[in-house]
TORFI-619967 format. One record per residue (C-alpha): chain; x, y, z; residue number from 1. Coordinates in nm, 3 decimals. Each point is the difference from the previous one (the first is absolute). Layout:
// TORFI-619967
{keke "A", {X, Y, Z}, NUM}
...
***
This chain:
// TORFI-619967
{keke "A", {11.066, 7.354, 13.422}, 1}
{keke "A", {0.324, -0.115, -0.227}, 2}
{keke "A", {0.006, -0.268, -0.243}, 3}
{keke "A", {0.286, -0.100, -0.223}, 4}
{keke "A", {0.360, -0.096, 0.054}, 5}
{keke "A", {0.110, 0.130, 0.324}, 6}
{keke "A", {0.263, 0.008, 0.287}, 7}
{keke "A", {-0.006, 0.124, 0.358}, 8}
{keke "A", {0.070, -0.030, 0.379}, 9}
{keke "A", {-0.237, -0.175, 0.255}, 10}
{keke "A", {-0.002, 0.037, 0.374}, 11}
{keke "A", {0.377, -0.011, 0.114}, 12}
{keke "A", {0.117, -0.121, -0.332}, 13}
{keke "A", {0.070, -0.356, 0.161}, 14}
{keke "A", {-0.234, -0.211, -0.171}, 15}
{keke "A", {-0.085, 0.260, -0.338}, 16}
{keke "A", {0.279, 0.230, -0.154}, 17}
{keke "A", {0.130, 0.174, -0.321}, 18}
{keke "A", {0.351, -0.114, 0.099}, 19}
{keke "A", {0.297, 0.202, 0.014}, 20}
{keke "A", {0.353, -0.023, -0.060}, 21}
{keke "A", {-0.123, -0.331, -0.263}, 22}
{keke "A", {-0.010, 0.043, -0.375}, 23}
{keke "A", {-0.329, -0.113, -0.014}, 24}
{keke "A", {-0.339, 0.087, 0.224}, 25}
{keke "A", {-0.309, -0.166, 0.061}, 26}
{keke "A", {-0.289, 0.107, -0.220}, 27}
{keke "A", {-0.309, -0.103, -0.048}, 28}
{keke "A", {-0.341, -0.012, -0.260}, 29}
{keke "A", {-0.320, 0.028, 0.183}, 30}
{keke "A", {-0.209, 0.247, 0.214}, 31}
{keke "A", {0.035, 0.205, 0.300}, 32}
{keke "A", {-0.262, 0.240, 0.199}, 33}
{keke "A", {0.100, 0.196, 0.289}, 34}
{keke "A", {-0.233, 0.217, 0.221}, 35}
{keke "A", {0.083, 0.271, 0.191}, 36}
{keke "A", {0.381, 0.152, 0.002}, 37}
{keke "A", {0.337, -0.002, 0.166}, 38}
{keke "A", {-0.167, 0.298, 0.162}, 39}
{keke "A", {-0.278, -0.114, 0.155}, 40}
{keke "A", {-0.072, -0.203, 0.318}, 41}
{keke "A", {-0.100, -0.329, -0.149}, 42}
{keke "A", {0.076, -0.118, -0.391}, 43}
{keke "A", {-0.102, -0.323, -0.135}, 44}
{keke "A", {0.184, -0.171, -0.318}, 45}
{keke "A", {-0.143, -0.345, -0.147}, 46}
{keke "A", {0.229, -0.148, -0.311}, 47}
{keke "A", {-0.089, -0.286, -0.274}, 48}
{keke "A", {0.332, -0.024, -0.179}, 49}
{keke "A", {0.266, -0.254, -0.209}, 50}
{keke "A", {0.342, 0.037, -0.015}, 51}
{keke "A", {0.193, 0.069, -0.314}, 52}
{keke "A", {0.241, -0.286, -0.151}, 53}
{keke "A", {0.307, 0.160, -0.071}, 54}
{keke "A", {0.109, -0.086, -0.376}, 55}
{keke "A", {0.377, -0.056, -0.050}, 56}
{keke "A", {0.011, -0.145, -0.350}, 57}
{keke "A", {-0.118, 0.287, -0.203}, 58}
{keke "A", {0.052, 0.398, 0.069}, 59}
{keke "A", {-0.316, 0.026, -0.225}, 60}
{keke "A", {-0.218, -0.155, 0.209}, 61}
{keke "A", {-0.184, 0.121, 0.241}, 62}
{keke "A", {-0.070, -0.177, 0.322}, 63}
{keke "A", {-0.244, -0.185, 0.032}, 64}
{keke "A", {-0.271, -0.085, 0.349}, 65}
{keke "A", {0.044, -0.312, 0.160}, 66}
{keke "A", {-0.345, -0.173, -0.075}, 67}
{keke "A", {0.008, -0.259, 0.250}, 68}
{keke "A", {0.137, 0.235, 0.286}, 69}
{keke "A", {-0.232, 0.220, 0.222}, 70}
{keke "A", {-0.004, 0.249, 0.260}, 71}
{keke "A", {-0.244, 0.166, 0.192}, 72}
{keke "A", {0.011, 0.218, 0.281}, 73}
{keke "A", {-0.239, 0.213, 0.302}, 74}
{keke "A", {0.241, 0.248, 0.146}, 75}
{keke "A", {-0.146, 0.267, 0.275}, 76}
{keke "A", {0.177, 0.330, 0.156}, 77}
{keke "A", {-0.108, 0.149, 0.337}, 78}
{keke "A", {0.153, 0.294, 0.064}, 79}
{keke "A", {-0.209, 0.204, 0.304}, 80}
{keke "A", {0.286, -0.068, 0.218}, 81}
{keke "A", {0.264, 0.153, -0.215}, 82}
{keke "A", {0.314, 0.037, 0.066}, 83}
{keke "A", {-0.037, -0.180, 0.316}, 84}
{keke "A", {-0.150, -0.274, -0.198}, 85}
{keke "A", {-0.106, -0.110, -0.378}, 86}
{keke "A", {-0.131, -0.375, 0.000}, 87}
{keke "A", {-0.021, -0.226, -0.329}, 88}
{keke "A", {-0.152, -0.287, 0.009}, 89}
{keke "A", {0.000, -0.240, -0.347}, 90}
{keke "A", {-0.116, -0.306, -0.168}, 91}
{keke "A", {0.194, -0.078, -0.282}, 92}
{keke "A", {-0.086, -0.359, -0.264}, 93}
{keke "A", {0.221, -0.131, -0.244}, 94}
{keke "A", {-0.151, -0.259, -0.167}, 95}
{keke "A", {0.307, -0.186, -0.250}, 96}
{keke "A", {-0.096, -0.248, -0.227}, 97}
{keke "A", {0.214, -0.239, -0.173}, 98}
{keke "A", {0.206, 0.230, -0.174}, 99}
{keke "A", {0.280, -0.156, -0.281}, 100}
{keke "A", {0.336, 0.007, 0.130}, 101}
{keke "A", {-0.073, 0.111, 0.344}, 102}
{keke "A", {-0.003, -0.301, 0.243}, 103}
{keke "A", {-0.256, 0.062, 0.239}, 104}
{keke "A", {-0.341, 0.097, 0.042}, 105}
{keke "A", {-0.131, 0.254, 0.262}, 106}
{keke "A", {-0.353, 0.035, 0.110}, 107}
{keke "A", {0.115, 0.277, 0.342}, 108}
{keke "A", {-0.234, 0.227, 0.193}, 109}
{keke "A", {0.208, 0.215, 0.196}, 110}
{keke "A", {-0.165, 0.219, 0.302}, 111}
{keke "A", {0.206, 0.274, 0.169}, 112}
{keke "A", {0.047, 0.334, 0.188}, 113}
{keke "A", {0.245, 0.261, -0.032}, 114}
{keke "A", {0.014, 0.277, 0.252}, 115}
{keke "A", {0.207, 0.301, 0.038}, 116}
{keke "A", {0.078, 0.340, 0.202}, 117}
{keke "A", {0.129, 0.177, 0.197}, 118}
{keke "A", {0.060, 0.169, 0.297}, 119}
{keke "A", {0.145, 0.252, 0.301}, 120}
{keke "A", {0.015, 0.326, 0.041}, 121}
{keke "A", {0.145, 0.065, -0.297}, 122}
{keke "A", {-0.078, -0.307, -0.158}, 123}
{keke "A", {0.370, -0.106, 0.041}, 124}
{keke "A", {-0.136, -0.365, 0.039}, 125}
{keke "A", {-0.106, -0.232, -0.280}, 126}
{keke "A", {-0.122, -0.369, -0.101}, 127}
{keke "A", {-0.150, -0.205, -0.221}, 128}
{keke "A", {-0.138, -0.330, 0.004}, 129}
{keke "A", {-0.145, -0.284, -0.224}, 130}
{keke "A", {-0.123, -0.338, 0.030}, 131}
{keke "A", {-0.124, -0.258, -0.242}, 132}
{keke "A", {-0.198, -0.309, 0.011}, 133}
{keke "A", {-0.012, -0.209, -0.316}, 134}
{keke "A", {-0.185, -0.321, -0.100}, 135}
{keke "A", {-0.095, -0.197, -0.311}, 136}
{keke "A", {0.175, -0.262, -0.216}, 137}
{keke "A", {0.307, -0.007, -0.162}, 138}
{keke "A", {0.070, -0.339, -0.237}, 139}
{keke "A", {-0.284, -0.216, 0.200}, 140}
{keke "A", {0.180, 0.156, 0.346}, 141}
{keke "A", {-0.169, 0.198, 0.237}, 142}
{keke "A", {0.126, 0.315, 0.099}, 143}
{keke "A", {-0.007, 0.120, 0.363}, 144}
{keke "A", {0.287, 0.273, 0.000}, 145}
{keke "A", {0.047, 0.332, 0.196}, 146}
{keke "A", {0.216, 0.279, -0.052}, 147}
{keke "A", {0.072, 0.322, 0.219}, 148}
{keke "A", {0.184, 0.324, -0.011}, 149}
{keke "A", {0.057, 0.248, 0.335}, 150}
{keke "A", {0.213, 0.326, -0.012}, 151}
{keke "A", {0.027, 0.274, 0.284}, 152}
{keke "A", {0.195, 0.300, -0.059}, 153}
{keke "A", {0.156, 0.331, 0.138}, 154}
{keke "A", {0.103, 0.303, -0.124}, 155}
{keke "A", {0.216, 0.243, 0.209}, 156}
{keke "A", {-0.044, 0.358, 0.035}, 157}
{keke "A", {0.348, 0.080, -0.117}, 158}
{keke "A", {0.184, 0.124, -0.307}, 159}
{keke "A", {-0.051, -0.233, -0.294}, 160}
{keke "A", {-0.263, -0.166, 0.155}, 161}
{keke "A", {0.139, -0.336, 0.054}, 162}
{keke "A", {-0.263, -0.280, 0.033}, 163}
{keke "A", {0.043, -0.318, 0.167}, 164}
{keke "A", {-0.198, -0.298, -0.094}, 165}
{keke "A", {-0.042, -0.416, 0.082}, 166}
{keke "A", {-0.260, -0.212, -0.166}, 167}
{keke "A", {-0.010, -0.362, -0.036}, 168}
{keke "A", {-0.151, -0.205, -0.308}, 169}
{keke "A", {-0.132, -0.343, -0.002}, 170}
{keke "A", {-0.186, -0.262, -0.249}, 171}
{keke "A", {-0.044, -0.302, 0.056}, 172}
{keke "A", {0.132, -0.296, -0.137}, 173}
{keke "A", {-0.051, -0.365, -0.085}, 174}
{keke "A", {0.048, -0.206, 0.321}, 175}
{keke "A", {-0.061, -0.346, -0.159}, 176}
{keke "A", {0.052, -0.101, -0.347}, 177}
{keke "A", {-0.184, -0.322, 0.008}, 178}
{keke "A", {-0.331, 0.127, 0.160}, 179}
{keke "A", {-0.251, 0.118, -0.231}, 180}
{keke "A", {-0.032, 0.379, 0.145}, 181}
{keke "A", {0.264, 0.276, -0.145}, 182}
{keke "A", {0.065, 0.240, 0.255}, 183}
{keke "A", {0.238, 0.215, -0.228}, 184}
{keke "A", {-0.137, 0.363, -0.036}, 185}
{keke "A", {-0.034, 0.122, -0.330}, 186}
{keke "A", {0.064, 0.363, -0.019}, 187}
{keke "A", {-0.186, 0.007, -0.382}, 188}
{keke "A", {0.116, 0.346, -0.171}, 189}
{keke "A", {0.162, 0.164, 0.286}, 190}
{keke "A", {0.346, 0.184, 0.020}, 191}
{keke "A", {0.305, -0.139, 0.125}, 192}
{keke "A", {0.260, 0.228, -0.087}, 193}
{keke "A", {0.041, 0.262, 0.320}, 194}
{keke "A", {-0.245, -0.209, 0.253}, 195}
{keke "A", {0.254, -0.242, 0.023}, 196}
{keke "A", {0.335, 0.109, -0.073}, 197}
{keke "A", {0.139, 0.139, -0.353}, 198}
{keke "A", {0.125, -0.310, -0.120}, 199}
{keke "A", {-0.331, -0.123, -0.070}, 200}
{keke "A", {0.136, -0.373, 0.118}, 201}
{keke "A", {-0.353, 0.001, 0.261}, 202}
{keke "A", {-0.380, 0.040, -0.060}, 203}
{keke "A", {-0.254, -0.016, 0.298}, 204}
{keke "A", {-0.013, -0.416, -0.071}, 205}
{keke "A", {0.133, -0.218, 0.227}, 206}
{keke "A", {0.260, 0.284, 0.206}, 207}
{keke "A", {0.017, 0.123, 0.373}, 208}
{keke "A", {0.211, 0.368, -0.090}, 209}
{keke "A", {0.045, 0.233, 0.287}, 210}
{keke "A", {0.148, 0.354, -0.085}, 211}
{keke "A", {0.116, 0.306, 0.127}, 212}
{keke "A", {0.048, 0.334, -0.194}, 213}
{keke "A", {0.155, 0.331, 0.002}, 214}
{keke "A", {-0.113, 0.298, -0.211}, 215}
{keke "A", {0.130, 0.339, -0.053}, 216}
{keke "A", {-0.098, 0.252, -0.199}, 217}
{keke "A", {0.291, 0.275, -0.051}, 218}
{keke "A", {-0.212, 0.223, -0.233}, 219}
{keke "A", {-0.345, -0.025, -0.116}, 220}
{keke "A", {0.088, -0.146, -0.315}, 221}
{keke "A", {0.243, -0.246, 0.130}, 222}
{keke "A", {-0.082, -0.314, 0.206}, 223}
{keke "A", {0.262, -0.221, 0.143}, 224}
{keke "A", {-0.053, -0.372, 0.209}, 225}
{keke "A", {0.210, -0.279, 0.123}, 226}
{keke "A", {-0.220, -0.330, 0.068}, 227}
{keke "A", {0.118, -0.362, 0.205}, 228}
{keke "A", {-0.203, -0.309, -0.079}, 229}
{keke "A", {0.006, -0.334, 0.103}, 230}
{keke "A", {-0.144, -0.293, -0.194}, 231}
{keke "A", {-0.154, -0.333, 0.137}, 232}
{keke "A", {-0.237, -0.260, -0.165}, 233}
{keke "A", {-0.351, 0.005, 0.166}, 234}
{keke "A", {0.020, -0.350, -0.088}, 235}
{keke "A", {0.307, -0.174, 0.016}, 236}
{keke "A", {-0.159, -0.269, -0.216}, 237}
{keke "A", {-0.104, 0.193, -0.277}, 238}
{keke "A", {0.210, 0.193, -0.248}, 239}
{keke "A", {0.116, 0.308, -0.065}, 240}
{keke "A", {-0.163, 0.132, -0.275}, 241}
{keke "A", {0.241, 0.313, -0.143}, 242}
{keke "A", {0.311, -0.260, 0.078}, 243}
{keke "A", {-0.034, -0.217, -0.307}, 244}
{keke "A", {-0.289, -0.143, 0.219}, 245}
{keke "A", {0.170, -0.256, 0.161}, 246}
{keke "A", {-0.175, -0.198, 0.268}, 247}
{keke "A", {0.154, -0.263, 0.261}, 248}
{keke "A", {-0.322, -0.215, 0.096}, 249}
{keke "A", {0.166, -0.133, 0.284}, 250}
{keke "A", {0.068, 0.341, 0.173}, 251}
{keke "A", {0.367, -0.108, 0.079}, 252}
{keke "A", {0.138, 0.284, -0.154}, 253}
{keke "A", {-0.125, 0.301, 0.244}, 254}
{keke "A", {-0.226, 0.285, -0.052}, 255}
{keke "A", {0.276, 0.286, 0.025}, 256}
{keke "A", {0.090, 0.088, -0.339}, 257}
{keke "A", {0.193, 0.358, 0.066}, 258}
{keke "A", {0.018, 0.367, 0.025}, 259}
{keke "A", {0.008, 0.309, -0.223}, 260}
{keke "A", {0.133, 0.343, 0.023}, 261}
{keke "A", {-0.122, 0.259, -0.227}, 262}
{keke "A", {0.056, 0.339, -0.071}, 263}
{keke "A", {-0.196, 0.237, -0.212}, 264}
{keke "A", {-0.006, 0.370, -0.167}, 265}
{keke "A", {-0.282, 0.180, -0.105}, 266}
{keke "A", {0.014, 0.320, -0.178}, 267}
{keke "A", {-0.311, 0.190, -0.148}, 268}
{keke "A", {0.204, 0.193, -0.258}, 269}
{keke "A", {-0.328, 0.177, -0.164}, 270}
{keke "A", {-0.346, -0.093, -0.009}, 271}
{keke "A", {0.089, -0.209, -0.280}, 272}
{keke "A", {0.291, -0.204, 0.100}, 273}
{keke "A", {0.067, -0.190, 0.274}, 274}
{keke "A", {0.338, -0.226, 0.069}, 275}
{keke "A", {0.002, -0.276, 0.209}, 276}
{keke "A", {0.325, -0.168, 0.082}, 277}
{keke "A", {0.010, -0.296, 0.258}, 278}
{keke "A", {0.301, -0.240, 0.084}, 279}
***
């Protein structure tokens, strides 16, 4: 059981993260209970929490929890198949009052399942895969929104051990601006920064993003990758929500919005220190 202020990673991080590479994380004030272990076949975790305000007027001040924002969570890990297969299923609530200066309010149950493994004779193959349903209300709207995630990967039995991967995210998006259902997915406290590209210009709202991706990893220490995405609006009537959010109602102006190359370096210098550098 923990209690207190708090940060930490849920399932695959999509949906509940710590953030990295930000200058801020998400924390939160409330409780926590996990049974069983990462070691064990089957863990349970159950979470009553509030996010923490962030105050930027006063270094003296501590932050402060968000009284009229809650979330609660029913998380399970099933791990007899391991590695061929560890299953996750989820229930997550966010229950968002009205809230001064923040314009809407968000009443979401989100049900999902995350699975991973892998497998071969060697276990050169790999995948993971998530899917999420969501409904409630968001400002009088109902929400009907889905979101997925699918990744299958190989590693070859060479020097360096180069891995090949392809995955494809989607989240749905608003198809009709004048109806009174929102079908935009709302990925709540999840990452962005890595699942969809380094520039941090995508979130799993409202985006079709397939990928490929090549690792290497000279030295055990040092891990490099090159990564192609593309970038297309599930919805081509609702907006983009990391591009200043704009939004053509009409749909005129296309879904395709473009590509991205990255590259990254990862060195493990000690224990201590890592250094990350991406372009």
């Amino acid at each position: 059981l923990s209690f207190g202020r708090m940060t930490f990673d849920a399932v695959d991080r999509r949906l509940i993260t710590r953030n990295r590479n930000r200058n801020t994380i998400n924390t939160f004030d409330g409780f926590r209970l996990r049974l069983g272990d990462e070691g064990q076949p089957w863990e349970v975790e159950s979470f009553a929490l509030r996010p923490t305000l962030r105050s930027v007027d006063s270094i003296k001040r501590f932050d402060k929890s968000a009284d009229l924002v809650s979330l609660y969570g029913l998380i399970g890990y099933w791990r007899p198949l391991s590695p061929g297969a560890v299953i996750e299923p989820y229930w997550l609530w966010l229950d968002q009052q009205k809230v001064p200066n923040v314009a809407q309010r968000r009443n979401l149950h989100t049900f999902g399942l995350h699975a991973y493994g892998q497998w071969g004779a060697a276990r050169e193959w790999d995948y993971d895969l998530s899917f999420a349903a969501q409904v409630g209300e968001v400002q009088g709207l109902r929400r009907r929104a889905l979101a997925a995630h699918a990744e299958v990967g190989y590693t070859f039995s060479v020097p360096y051990s180069p891995r090949l991967a392809a995955w494809l995210n989607y989240a749905s998006g608003d198809r009709n601006a004048r109806d009174q259902v929102d079908n935009r997915f709302d990925p709540l406290f999840g990452a962005s920064y890595a699942f969809h590209g380094y520039t941090s210009y995508f979130i799993w709202q409202n985006v079709v993003n397939p990928s490929l991706r090549l690792s290497i990893q000279p030295a055990k220490a040092l891990r490099c990758e090159v990564s192609y995405r593309a970038y297309w609006l599930a919805s081509d009537s609702d907006a983009w929500a990391r591009g200043g959010n704009r939004r053509d109602a009409t749909g005129q102006s296309g879904s395709f919005v473009g590509q991205e190359l990255d590259a990254r370096v990862v060195w493990q210098v000690s224990k201590h220190l890592e250094m990350d550098a991406s372009y």
